[in-house]
N, C-alpha and C positions, 0 to 999 in steps of 0.2 A: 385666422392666424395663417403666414406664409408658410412657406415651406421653409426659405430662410431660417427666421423665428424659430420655427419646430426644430429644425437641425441645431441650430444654437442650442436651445434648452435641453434637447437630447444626449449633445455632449456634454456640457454644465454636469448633467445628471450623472453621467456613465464617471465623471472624473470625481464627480464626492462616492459615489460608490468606492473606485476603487483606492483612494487615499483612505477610507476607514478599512475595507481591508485592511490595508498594510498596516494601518493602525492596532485593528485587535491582533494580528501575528504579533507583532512587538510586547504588547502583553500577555503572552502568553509564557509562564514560566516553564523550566525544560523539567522532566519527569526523575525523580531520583529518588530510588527506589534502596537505602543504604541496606537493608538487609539481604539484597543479592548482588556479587558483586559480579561486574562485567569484567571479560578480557578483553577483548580486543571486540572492532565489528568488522566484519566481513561483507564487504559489497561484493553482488553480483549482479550482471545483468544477461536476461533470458531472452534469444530471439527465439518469438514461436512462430507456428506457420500462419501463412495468410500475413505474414509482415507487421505480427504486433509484437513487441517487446514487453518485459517487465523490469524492475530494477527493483532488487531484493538486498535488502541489510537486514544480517542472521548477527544475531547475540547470545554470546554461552555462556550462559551463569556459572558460577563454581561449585552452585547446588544442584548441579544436572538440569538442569532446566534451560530451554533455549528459545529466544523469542524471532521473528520474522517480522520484519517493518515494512511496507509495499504499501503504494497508490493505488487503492481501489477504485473506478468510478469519481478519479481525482480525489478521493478522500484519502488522507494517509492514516493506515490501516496497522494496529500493531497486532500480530499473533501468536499463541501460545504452543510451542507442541504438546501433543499429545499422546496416546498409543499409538504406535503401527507398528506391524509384524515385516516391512518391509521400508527401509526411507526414515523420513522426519514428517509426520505430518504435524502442519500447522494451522491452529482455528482460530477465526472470530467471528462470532456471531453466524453466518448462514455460511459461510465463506471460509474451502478449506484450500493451503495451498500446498501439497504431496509433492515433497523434494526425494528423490532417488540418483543418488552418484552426483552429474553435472544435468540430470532431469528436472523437467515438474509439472505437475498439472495443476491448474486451477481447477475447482468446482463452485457452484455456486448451489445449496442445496433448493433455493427457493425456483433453479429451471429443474436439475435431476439430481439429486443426490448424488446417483452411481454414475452419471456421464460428465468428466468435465467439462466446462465452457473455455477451456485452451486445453488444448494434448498437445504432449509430445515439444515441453520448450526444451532450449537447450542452453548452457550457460556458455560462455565466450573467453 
């Protein structure tokens, strides 16, 4: 087979990949939860050092409860808060993200629990 050949079929390939993508998004129904209800959402976005950012959508239940929406590892990540004696911290699964004022740090418990894996972002 040429190289030609090979190139063609490799695009072929890459373009039905990405048309079912966009396909299963469209079926996805959006999450509605009527026993809590939301105010408003609040976007922010965090430049941290070393030049990476995050963009954080915070939701405040009416029942005290507040959730944290973020792109993990390109997955979009919804979290829960929980205790802290200082901040909002928010979890899912291995992955905590400790908002303080216009701060935040990421952790990720599966490098260290106690050290995050972003210090010190900052909101804009």
């Amino acid at each position: 087979m040429n190289l030609k050949c090979l190139l063609a079929r490799r695009r072929r390939m890459l373009l039905a990949v990405a048309s079912l993508a966009t396909s299963v998004q469209a079926w996805a129904a959006p999450l509605v939860v009527p026993q809590i209800q939301i105010d408003r959402a609040i976007d922010a976005v965090y430049r941290c050092p070393g030049g990476k950012s995050l963009k954080v959508t915070y939701f405040n239940g009416n029942n005290g409860q507040s959730f944290a929406l973020m792109s993990l590892q390109g997955v979009p990540t919804l979290m829960v808060n929980t205790m802290s004696a200082d901040g909002v911290r928010y979890q899912a699964g291995f992955m905590t993200w400790w908002n303080k004022g216009r701060g935040g740090d990421l952790y990720d418990a599966r490098v260290d629990p106690n050290r995050p894996v972003l210090r010190g972002c900052i909101a804009k």
